[in-house]
C-alpha positions as CSV (number, residue, x, y, z in Angstrom):
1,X,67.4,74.1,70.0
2,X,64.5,74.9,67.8
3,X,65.6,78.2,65.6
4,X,63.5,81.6,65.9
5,X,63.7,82.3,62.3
6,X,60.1,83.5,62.7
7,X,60.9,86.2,64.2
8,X,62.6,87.6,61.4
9,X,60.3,89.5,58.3
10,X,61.5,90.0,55.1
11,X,63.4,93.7,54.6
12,X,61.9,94.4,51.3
13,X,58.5,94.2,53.4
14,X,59.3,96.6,55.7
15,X,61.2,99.4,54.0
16,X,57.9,101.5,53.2
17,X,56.7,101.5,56.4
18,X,60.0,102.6,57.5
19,X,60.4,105.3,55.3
20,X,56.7,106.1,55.9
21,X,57.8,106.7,59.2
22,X,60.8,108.9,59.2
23,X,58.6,111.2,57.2
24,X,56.4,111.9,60.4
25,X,59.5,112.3,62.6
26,X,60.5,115.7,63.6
27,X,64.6,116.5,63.2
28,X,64.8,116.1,67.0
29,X,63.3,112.7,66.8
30,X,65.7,111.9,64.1
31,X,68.5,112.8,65.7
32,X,67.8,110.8,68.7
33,X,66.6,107.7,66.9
34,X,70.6,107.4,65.6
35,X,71.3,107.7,68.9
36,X,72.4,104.1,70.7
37,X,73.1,105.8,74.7
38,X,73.9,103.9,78.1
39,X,71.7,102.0,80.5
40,X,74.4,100.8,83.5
41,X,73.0,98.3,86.2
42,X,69.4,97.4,87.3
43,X,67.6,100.1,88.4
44,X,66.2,103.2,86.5
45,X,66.9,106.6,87.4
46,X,66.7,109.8,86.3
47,X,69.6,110.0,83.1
48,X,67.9,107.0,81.4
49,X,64.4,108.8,81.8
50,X,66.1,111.5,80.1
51,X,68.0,109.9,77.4
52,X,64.7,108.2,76.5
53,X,61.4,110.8,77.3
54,X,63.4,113.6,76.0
55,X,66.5,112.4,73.7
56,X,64.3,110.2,71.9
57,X,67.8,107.8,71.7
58,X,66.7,105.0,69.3
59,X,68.4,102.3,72.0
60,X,70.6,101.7,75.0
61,X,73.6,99.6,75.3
62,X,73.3,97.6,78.5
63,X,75.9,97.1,81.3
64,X,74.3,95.1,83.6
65,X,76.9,94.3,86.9
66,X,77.9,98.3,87.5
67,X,76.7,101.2,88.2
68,X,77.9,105.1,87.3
69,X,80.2,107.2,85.3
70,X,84.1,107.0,85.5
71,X,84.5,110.2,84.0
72,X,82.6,111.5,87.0
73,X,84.9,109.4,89.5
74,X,82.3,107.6,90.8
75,X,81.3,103.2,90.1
76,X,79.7,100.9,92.3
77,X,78.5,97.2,91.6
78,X,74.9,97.0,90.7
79,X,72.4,95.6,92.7
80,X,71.4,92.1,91.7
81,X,69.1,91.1,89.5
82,X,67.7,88.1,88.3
83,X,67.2,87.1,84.4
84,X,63.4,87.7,84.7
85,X,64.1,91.1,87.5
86,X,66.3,91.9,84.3
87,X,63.3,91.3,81.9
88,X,61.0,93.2,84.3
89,X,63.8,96.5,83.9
90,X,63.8,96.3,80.3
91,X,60.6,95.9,79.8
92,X,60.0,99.3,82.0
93,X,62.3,101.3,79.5
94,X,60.5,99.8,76.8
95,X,57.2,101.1,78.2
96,X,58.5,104.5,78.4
97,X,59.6,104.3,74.6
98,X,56.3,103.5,74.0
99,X,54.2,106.1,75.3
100,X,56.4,108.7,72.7
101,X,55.0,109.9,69.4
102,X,54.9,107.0,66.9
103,X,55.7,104.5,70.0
104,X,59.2,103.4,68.4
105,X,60.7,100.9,70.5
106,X,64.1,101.3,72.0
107,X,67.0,98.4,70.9
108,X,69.0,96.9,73.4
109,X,72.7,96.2,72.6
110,X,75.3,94.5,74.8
111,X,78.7,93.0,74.4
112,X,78.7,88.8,74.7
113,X,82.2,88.1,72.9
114,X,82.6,85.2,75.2
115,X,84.5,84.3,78.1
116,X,84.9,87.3,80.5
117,X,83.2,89.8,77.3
118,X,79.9,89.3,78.8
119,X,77.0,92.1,79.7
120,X,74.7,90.3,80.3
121,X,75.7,88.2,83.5
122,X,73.7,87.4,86.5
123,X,71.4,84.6,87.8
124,X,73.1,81.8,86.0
125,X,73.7,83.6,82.4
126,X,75.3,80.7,80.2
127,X,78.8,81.5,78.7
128,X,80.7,80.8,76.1
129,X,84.2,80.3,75.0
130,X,86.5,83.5,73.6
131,X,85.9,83.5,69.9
132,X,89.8,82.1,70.0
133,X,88.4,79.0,72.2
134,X,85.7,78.3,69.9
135,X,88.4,78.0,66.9
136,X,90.3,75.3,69.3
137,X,87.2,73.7,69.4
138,X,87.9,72.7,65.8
139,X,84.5,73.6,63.5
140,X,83.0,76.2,62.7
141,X,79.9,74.1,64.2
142,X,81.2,75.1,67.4
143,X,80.8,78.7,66.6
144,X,77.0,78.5,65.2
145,X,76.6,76.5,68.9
146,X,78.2,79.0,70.6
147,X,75.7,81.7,68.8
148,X,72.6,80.6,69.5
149,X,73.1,79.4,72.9
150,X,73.5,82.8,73.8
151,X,71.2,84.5,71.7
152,X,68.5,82.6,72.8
153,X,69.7,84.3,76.2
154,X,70.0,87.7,75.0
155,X,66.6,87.5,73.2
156,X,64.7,86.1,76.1
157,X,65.2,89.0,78.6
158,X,65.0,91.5,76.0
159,X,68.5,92.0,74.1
160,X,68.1,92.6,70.3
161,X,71.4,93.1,69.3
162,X,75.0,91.8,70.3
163,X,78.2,93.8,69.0
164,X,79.5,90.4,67.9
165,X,81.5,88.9,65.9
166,X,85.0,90.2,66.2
167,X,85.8,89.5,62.8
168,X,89.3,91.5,63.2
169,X,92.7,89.0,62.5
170,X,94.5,89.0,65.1
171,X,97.5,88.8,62.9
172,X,99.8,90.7,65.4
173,X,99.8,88.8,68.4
174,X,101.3,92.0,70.6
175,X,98.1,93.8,69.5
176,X,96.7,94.7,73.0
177,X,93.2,95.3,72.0
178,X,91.9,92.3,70.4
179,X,94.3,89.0,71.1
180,X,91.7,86.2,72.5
181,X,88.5,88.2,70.9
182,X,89.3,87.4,67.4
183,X,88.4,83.8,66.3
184,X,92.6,83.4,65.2
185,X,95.1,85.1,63.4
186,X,94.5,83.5,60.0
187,X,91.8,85.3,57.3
188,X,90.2,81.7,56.1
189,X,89.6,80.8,59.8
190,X,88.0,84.2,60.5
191,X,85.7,84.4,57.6
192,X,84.9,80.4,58.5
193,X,83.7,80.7,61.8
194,X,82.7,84.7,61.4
195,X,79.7,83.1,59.3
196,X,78.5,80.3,61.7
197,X,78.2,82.7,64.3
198,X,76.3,85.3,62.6
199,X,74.1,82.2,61.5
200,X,73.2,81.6,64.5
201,X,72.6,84.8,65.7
202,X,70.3,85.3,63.4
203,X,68.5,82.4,63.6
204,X,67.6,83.3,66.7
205,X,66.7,86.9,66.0
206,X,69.5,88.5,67.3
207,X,71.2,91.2,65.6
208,X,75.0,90.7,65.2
209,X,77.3,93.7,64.5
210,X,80.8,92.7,62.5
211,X,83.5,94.5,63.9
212,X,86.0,96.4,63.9
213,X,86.0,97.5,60.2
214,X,87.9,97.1,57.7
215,X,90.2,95.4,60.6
216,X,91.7,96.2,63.8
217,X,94.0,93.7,64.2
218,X,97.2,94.4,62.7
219,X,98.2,97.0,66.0
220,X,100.4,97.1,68.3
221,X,98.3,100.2,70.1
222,X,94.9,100.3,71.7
223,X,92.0,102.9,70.1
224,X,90.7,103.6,73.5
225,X,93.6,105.1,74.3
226,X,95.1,106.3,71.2
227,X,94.5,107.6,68.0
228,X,95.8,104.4,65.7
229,X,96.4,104.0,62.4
230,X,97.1,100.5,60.5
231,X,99.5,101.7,56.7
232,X,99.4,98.5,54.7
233,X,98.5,97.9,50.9
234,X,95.0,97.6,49.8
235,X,95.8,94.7,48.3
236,X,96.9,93.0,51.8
237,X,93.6,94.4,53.2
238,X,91.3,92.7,50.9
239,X,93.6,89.3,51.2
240,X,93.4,90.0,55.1
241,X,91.0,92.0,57.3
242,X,88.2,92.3,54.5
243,X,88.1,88.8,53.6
244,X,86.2,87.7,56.9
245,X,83.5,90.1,55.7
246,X,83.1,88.2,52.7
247,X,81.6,84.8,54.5
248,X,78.0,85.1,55.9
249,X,77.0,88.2,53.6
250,X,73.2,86.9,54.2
251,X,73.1,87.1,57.5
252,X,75.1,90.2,58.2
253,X,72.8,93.2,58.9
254,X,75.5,95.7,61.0
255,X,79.1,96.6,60.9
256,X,80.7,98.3,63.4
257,X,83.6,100.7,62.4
258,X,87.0,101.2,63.7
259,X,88.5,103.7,65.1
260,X,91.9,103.8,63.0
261,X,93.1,105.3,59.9
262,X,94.1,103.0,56.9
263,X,95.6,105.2,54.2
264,X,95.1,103.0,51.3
265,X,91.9,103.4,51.8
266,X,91.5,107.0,52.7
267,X,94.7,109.2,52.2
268,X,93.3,112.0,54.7
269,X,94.2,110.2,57.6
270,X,90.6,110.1,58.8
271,X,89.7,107.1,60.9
272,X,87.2,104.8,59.5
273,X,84.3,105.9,61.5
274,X,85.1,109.3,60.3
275,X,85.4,108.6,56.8
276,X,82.9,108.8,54.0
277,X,85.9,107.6,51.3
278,X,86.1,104.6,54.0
279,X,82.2,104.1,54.7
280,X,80.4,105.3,51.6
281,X,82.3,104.7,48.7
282,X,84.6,101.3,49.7
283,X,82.2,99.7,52.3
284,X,78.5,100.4,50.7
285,X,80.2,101.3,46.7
286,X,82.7,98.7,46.4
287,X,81.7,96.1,48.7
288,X,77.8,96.7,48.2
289,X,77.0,96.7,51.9
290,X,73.6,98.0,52.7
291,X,73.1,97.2,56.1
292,X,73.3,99.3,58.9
293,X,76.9,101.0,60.1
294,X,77.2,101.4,64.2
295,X,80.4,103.4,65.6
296,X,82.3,101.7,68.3
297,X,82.1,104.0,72.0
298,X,82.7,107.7,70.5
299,X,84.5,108.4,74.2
300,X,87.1,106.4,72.7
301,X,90.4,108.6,72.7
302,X,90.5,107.1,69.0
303,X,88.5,109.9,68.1
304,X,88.0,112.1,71.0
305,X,91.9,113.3,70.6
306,X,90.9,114.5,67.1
307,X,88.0,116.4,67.7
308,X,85.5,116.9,70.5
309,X,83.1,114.0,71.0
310,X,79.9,115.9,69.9
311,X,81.4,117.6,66.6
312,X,82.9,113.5,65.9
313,X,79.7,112.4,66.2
314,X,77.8,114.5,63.8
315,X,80.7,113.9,61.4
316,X,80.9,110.1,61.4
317,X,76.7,110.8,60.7
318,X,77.9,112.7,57.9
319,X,80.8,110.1,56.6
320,X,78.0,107.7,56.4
321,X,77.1,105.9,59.9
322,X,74.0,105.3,61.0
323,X,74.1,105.3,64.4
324,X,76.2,106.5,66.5
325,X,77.1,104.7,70.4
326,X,77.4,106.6,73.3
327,X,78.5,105.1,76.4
328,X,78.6,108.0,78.3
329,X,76.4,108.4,81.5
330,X,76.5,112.5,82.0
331,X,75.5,115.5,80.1
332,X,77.9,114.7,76.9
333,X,74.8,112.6,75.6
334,X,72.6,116.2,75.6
335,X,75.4,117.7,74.3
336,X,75.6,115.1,70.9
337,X,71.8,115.1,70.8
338,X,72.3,119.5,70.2
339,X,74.8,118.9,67.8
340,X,73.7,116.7,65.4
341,X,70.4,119.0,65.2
342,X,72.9,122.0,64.8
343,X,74.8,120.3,61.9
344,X,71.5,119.7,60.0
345,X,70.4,123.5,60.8
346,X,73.9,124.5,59.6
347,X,74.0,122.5,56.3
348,X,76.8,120.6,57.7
349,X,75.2,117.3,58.0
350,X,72.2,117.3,55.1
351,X,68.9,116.0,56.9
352,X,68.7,113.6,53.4
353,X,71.4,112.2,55.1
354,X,69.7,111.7,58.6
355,X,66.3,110.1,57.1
356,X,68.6,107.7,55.5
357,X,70.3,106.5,58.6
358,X,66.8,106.4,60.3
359,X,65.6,104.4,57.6
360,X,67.8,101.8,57.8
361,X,68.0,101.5,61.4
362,X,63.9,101.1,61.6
363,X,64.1,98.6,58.8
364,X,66.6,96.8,60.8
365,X,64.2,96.9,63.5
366,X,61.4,95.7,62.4
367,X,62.9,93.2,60.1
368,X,64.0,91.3,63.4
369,X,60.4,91.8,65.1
370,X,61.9,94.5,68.0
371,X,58.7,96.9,66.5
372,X,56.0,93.2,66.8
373,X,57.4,92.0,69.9
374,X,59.5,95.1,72.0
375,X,58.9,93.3,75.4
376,X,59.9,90.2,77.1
377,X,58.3,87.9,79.0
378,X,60.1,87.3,82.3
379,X,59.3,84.2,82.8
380,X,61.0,83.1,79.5
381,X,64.4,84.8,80.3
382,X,64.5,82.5,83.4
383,X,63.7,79.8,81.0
384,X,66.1,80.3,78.5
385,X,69.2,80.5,81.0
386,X,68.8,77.0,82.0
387,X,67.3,75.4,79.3
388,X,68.9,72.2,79.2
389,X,70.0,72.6,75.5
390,X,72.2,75.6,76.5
391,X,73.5,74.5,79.8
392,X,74.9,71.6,77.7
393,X,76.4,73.4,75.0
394,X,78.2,75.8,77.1
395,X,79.7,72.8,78.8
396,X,80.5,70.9,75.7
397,X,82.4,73.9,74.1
398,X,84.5,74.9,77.4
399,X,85.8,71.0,77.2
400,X,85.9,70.7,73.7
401,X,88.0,73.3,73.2
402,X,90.4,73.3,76.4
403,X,94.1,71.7,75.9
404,X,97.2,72.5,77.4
405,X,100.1,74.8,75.6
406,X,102.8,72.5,77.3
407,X,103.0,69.6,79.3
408,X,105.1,68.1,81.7
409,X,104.4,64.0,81.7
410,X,106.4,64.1,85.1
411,X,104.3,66.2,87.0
412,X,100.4,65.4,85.1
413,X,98.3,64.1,85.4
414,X,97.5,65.3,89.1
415,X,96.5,62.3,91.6
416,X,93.8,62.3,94.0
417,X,94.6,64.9,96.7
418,X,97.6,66.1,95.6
419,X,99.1,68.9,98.0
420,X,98.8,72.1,96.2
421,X,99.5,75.9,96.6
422,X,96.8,78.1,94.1
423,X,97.3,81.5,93.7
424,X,94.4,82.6,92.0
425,X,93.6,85.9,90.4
426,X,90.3,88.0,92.7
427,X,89.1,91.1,90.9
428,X,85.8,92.5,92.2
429,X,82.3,93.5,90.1
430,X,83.6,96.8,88.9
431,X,87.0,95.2,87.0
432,X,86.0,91.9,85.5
433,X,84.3,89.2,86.9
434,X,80.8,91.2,85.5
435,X,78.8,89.6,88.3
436,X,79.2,88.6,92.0
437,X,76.5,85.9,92.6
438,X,76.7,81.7,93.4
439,X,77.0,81.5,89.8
440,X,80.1,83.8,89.2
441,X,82.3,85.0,92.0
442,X,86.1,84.8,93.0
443,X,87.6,81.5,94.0
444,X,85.7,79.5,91.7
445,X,88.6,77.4,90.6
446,X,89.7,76.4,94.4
447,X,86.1,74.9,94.4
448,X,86.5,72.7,91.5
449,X,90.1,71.8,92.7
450,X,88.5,70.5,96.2
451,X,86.3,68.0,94.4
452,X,89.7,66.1,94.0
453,X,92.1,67.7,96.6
454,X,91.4,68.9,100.4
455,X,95.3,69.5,100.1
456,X,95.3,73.2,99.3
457,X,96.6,76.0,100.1
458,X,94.4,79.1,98.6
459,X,96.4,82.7,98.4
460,X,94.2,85.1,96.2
461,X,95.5,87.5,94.7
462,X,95.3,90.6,92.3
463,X,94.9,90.6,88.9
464,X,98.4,91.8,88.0
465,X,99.8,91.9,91.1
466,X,102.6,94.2,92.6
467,X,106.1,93.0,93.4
468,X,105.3,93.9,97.2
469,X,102.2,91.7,96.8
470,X,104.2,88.9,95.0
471,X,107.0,89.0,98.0
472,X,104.1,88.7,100.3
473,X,102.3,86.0,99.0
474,X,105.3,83.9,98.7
475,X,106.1,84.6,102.2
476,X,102.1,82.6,103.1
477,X,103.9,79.6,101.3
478,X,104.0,76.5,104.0
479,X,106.0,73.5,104.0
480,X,104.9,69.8,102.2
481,X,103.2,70.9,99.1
482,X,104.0,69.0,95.7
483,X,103.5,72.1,93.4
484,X,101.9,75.0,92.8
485,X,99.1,76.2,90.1
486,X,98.7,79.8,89.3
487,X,96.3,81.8,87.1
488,X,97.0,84.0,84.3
489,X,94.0,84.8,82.8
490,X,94.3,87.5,80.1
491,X,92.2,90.5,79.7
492,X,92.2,93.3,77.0
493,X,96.0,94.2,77.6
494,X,99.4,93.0,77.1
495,X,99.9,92.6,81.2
496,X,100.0,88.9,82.3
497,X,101.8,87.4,85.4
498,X,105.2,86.2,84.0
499,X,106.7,87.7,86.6
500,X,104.3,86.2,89.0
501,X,105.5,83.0,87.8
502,X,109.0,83.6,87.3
503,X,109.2,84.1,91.4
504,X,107.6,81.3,92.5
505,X,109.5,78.8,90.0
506,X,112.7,80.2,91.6
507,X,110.9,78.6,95.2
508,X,112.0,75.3,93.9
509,X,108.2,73.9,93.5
510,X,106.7,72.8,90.2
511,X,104.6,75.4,88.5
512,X,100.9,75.1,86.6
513,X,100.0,77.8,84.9
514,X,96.0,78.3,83.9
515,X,95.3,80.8,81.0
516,X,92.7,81.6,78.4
517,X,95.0,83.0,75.5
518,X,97.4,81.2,73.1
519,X,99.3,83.8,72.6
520,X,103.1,84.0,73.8
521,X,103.1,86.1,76.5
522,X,100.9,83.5,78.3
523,X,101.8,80.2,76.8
524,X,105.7,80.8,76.7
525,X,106.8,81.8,80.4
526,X,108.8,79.1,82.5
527,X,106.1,77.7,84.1
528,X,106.5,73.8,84.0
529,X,103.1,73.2,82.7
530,X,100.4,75.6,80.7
531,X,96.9,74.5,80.6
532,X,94.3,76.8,78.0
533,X,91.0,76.9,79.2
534,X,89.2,79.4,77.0
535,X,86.3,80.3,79.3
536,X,87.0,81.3,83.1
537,X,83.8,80.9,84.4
538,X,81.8,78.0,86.0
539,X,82.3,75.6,83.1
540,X,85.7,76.2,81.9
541,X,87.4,75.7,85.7
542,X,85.3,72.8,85.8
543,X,86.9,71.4,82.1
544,X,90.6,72.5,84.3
545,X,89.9,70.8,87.2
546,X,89.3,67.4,85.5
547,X,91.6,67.4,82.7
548,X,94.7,68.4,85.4
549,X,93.5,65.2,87.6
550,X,93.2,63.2,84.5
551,X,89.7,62.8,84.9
552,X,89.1,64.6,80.9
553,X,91.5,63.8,77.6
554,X,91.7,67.1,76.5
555,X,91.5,67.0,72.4
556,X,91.6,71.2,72.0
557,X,93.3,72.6,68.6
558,X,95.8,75.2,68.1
559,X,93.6,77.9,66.5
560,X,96.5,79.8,65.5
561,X,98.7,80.1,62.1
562,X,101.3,82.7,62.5
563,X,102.2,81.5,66.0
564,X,103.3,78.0,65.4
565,X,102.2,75.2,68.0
566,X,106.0,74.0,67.7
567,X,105.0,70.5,69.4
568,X,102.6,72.2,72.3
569,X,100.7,69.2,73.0
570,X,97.3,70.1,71.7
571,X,99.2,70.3,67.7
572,X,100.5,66.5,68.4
573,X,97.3,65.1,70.1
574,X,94.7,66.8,68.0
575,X,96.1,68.7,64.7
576,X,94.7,72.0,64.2
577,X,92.1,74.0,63.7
């Protein structure tokens, strides 16, 4: 793939004509500018209008398979769209950013982690390994493949800016936040492949926002659900969760923050998005970062348990951040927007404090081109989803990196229609397959099992399923099967399907497991067999379905340190990362 670098303009170039502009911008245009709101689904109505026409938010984070508001009890699954129908919406929002005083374009911001962290999902959207499956790919290479294949995605349809790379070390493996999204639990491995990927993000002119600083993985809790605080030495910091922030300094532009407290750091207690010891005198003084600082979701009960969401979001201004994430969809977005003017009108937040923020986010924006070239061109986003150059590398990296955690020589490789029970995992739209089309959709894996098996018995099931539902989906086994293979794919929890497992090894049959996480609640359980595929879409079932029927030598690494391989098949075939 041919890099965009021309798309990006040198920053010393374009700092005077940002600050040239915040000095024509009213405070309520400031305040809105920080501002990085929610666009859910495919079709405009009237809360966008408003958070653009009279907000004046700077961008919109993009969901793009549901639509609504949980808070307001209400979600459905978006209507379908197309990558150039997708162009065609964005490009609409951008035309109403447009026609505002000084015509500032908006910035688009999705999460692509990989694997089932995508945003950015229908009509064929390429994607790639979990950051964790790239490391068992084995180079950082893969991870500067992995990069660019999808920015050159993002950017065709009209996404700026990814909130990638995880750059936390997973270095507790119960942590229920981050597991597979880090790139491993080891701080060299992190800052290794941490720097490929933001390489080739920004080769392609895609922002990439580090996250979650200084580090979120050393938890055992989850900051969307509580208020999380991480007491180690400063010393083990540096060595640990700021190293990775050390490799790729040149093409790091944004850091998001964390919602946790780390006391050596700040002795307050204050979270790190909260925290001008935290943001503006270890992050820009010591460590000399001048890029721009996004807060994770403000809704997160991280920070909404310690004060209310507007008054946090004025204050993390204050501490230092320059722009602040919203991913509400009601009338808390108005109620932020009052605030922050308030806070300048009070003295609480100095309005010095606000052009700075604005200056570095417009620099940021014009540096990458958003302000040259806001719109897409349809036609291109089509393009760019099967270009054959990223069609191939999201194939390559779901095989390369694929291996199993245990194997059982007795029972694999499969032969040619071997008699098989699957009990694979269904969720709908709304709780994590992120797109319902011929490209994505449940029983995926029972269709790349028949191209070597008309043997098979298919019981979906839920994702974590009940003991009821377990009972009754063992009850829908049938006689003259030889084993069966089960899902366990892991999501941003601690929940997996041990128990799911557990019952139907006490059947009698030979169990398969299929997961996408090394870690031990997945790999260890007393299935007979554990295959890692580290990307449950199209690709990565495909990589399952031929390395269980022997038709693929898997060669993936163990791209963990802390947890050992202890013999797992991948360590003795292939080494390690």
């Amino acid at each position: 793939m041919e890099a965009k670098k021309n798309l990006i303009r040198d920053r010393s170039t374009v700092e005077k004509a940002a600050m040239e502009l915040v000095s024509r911008m009213s405070l309520e245009q400031k305040a809105g500018q920080v501002l990085t709101l929610c666009f859910n689904g495919t079709t405009l109505y009237p809360l966008v209008y408003e958070q653009v026409q009279k907000l004046h938010c700077g961008g919109l984070r993009l969901t793009q398979s549901v639509v609504g508001e949980t808070r307001d009890g209400w979600r459905r699954a978006a209507p379908y769209a197309s990558p150039g129908q997708y162009a065609e919406v964005l490009n609409q929002l951008q035309d109403l950013a447009l026609a505002r005083e000084h015509s500032i374009p908006l910035h688009f911001v999705g999460d692509q982690e990989g694997d089932r962290s995508s945003n950015y999902c229908m009509g064929g959207v390429r994607f790639m390994p979990s950051q964790v499956g790239l490391t068992a790919c084995g180079s950082p290479d893969s991870a500067y493949r992995a990069a660019r294949a999808m920015a050159r995605q993002q950017r065709a349809v009209g996404i700026h800016w990814v909130n990638s790379p995880v750059l936390d070390v997973n270095s507790n493996w119960r942590n229920p936040e981050i597991g597979w999204r880090a790139f491993s639990d080891r701080a060299e491995v992190c800052k290794d492949y941490g720097a490929a990927f933001l390489q080739g993000l920004r080769e392609e002119g895609v922002i990439g926002s580090a996250k979650h600083f200084p580090g979120r993985g050393d938890s055992d809790q989850d900051a969307h659900h509580a208020v999380t605080s991480i007491d180690v030495s400063k010393k083990l910091l540096m060595e640990r969760e700021i190293l990775p922030y050390t490799g790729g300094r040149q093409w790091l532009s944004s850091i998001m923050l964390a919602h946790t407290a780390f006391p050596a750091l700040d002795s307050s207690g204050r979270p790190a998005t909260l925290s001008s010891a935290i943001i503006t005198d270890f992050l820009r003084g010591e460590l000399g970062f001048d890029g721009v600082v996004t807060t994770d979701n403000m809704e997160m009960e991280g920070i909404s348990q310690l004060h209310p969401i507007p008054e946090a979001c004025w204050r993390a201004l204050a501490a230092g951040a320059d722009v602040v994430l919203m991913k509400a969809e009601n009338n808390l977005c108005r109620q932020v927007h009052s605030a922050i003017i308030e806070a300048v009108r009070r003295g609480d937040l100095p309005e010095s404090r606000l052009d700075e923020a604005n200056r570095r986010l417009l620099s940021m924006k014009m540096e990458y081109g958003i302000f040259d070239k806001p719109k897409a061109e349809p036609k291109e986003a089509a393009k760019a989803v099967f270009e054959p150059e990223v069609v191939s590398t999201a194939r390559d990296l779901a095989y390369e990196g694929a291996n199993y955690a245990r194997f059982n020589s007795e029972l694999l490789p499969l032969p040619q229609g071997a008699r098989i029970i699957l009990i694979e995992q269904f969720c709908d739209s709304l709780t994590g397959m992120q797109a319902d089309d011929l490209y994505v959709h449940n029983g995926m894996l029972l269709e790349k099992l028949m191209a070597y098996s008309g043997n098979i018995l298919h019981l979906p099931i839920s994702w974590h399923p009940s003991e009821d539902e377990i009972r009754r989906t063992m009850e829908r086994f049938e006689p003259g099967f030889d084993l069966v293979a089960v899902t366990d794919w892991a999501a941003r929890s601690q929940e997996n399907n041990a128990e799911l497992i557990r019952a139907v090894k006490g059947h009698g049959l030979p169990v398969v497991s299929l997961t996408n996480t090394p870690y031990p609640p997945w790999v260890d359980n007393q299935a007979d067999a554990v295959l890692m595929t580290f990307q449950t879409r199209d690709e990565g079932l495909a990589a399952a379905a031929d390395i269980l029927f022997g038709h693929y030598q898997p060669r993936g690494r163990w791209p963990l340190g802390a947890v050992p391989a202890r013999g797992r098949v991948c360590d003795r075939a292939s080494g390690r990362a």
